[in-house]
C-alpha positions in Angstrom: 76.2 95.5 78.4 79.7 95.6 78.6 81.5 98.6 76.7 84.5 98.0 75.0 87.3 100.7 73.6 90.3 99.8 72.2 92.9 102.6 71.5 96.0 102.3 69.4 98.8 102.8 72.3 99.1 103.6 76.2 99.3 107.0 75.3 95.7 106.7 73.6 94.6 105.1 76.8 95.8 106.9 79.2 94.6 110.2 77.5 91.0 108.4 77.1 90.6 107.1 81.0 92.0 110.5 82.3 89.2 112.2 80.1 86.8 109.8 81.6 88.2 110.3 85.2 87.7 114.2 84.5 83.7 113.5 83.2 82.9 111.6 86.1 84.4 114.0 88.5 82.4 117.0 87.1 78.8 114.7 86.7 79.3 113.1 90.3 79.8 116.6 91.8 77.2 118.0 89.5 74.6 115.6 91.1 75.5 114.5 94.3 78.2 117.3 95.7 80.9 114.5 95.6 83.0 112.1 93.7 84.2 108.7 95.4 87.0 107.2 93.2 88.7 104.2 94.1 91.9 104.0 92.8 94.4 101.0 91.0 98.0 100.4 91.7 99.8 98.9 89.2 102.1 99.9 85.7 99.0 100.8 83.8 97.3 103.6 85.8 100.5 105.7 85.9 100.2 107.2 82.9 96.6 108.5 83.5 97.5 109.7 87.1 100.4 111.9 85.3 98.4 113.4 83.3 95.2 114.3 85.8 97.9 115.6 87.7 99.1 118.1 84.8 98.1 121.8 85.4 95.3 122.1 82.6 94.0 118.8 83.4 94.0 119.5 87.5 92.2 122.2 87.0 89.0 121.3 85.1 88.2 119.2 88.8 87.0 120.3 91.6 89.4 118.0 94.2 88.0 119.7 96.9 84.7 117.5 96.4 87.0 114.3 95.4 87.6 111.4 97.8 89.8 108.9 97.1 90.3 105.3 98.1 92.2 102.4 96.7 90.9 98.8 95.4 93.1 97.1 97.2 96.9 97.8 99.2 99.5 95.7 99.8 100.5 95.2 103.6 103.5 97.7 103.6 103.9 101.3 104.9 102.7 104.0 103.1 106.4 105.1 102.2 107.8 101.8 100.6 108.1 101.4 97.0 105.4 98.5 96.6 102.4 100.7 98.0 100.0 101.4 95.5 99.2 104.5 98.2 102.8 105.7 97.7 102.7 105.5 93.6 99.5 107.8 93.2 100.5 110.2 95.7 103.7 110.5 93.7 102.5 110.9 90.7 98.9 112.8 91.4 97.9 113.4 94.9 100.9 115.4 95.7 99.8 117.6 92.3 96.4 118.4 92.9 94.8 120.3 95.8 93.3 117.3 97.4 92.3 118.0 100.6 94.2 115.7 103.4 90.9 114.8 104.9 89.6 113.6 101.7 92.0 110.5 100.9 90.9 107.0 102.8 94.1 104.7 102.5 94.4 101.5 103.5 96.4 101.3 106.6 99.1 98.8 105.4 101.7 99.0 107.8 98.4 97.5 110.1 98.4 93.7 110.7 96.5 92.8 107.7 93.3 91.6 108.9 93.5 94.5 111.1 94.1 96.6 108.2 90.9 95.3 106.4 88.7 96.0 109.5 89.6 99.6 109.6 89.0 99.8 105.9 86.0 98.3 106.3 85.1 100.4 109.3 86.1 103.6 107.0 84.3 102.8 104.2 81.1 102.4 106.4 81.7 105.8 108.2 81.9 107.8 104.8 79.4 106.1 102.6 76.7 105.2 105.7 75.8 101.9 104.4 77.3 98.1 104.8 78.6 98.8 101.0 79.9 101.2 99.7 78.6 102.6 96.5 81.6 104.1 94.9 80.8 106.2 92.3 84.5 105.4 90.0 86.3 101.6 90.6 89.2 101.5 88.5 90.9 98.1 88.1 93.6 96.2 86.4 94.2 92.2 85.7 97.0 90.4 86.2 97.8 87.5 83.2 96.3 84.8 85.9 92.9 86.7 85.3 93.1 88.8 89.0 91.9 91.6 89.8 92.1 94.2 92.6 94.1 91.3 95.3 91.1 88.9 94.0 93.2 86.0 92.9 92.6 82.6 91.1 92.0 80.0 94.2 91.7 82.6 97.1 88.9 82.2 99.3 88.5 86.0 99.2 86.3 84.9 95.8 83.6 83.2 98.1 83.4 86.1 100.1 79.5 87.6 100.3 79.0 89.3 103.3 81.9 91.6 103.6 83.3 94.5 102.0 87.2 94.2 102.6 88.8 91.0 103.3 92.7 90.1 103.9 94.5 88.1 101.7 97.9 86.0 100.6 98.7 86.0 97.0 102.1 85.2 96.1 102.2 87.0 92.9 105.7 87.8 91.0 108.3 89.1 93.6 105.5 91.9 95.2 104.4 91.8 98.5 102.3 88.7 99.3 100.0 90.3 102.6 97.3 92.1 100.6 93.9 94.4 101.5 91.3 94.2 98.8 87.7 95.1 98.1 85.5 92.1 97.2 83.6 91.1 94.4 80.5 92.4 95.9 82.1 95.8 97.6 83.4 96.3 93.6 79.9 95.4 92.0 77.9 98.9 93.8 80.0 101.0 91.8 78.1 103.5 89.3 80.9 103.2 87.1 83.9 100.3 87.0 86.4 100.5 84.4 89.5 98.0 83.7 92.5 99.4 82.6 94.6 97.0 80.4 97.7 97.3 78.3 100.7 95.5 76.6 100.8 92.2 74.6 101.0 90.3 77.5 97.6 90.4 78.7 96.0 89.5 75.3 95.5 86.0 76.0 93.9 86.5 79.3 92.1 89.6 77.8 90.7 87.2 75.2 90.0 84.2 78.1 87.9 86.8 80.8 86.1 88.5 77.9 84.9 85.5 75.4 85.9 82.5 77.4 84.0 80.2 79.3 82.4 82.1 82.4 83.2 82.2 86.3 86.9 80.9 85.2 89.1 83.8 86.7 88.0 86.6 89.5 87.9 89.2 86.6 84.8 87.8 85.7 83.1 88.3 88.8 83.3 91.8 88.2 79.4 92.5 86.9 78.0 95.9 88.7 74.6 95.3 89.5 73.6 98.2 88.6 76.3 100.5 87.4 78.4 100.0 83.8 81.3 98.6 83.2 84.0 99.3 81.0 87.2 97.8 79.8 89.9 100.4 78.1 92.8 98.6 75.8 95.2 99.3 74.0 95.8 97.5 70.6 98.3 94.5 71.5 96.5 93.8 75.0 92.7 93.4 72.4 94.9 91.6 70.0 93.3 88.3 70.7 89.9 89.7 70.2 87.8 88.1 67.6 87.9 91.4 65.7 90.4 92.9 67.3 87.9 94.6 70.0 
């Protein structure tokens, strides 16, 4: 089953995934000592990292039991202004008392397929298995249906036997040399969530959701045994045959 909430604006949504982000903290630590979160780049996260980041939100998670790692990264240094590392440090890891050991970037100043190796290599040191089983994958879709640096076309969408893969995707003016989890690394989550927003996406919400299957990577998103979730707001569900 795939659960469905639509909320009325991106202030709705962002208040509704950071309450989520917060549950799924406290349950993870609750019953395993930890919470694994990989984390989106892109517009529509922003929002929710500000406000996890705010003082009476910060607080109601214990970060020193939160590890962090990213979807995918494109192949720039940590510092420049496409790096999905660089935007949630800015606007939440620099906020919260994360502990330095706890975050597991991707290396994107790193040749890229040297990049994904170490990532790969990383993922397999902390979670002590050839996948990793994460227990929050947050993602977002582009209007050609991708997800994470899993584009329409790429080879990366083949991929089966491992976790982290390096990719070209020449998408808008952002950097083309990508890292990105694959369909299977996403898949072992507990929990996946897509965050989407803005009129723009409602055709392609409305294609990945009630279209014709295995079309665009955002459908090869099924956990096979966690839950996923997409979070909307109004004009991105617009095309919805009921409106969500």
């Amino acid at each position: 089953m795939v659960e469905i909430r639509v909320f009325s604006d991106g202030s709705g949504l962002a208040t509704a995934a950071a309450e989520r982000f917060i549950d799924l903290a406290t349950m993870a630590v609750a019953k395993r000592g930890q919470f694994s979160v990989a984390l989106s780049g892109g517009s529509t996260p922003r929002a929710m990292y500000t406000l996890l980041a705010a003082e009476e939100n910060a607080a109601r998670i214990d970060w020193t039991k939160v590890h962090v790692f990213w979807g995918d990264e494109r192949c720039v240094p940590p510092d420049h202004p496409g790096s999905s590392f660089r935007m949630a440090r800015e606007t939440l890891l620099d906020h919260v008392p994360l502990p330095e050991g706890n975050l597991h970037r991707v290396r994107g100043e790193l040749d890229p397929e040297e990049a994904a190796r170490a990532y790969a290599a990383e993922l397999q040191s902390f979670f002590g298995t050839e996948w990793p089983c994460f227990d929050l994958v947050l993602l977002g879709m582009g209007s050609d249906g991708h997800t994470a640096s899993l584009f329409p076309g790429s080879p990366a969408l083949d991929e089966r036997r491992r976790s982290v893969v390096a990719v070209t995707a020449h998408y808008e003016d952002r950097p083309a040399q990508r890292v990105s989890l694959t369909a299977p690394a996403i898949n072992t989550a507990r929990q996946i969530i897509f965050l989407v927003a803005g009129a723009s996406k409602a055709g392609i919400v409305s294609a990945v959701l009630e279209g014709p299957p295995e079309c665009y990577p955002a459908q090869l998103i099924q956990p096979a045994a966690g839950q996923l979730a997409w979070m909307m707001d109004a004009p991105a569900a617009s095309l919805l045959q009921g409106g969500g």
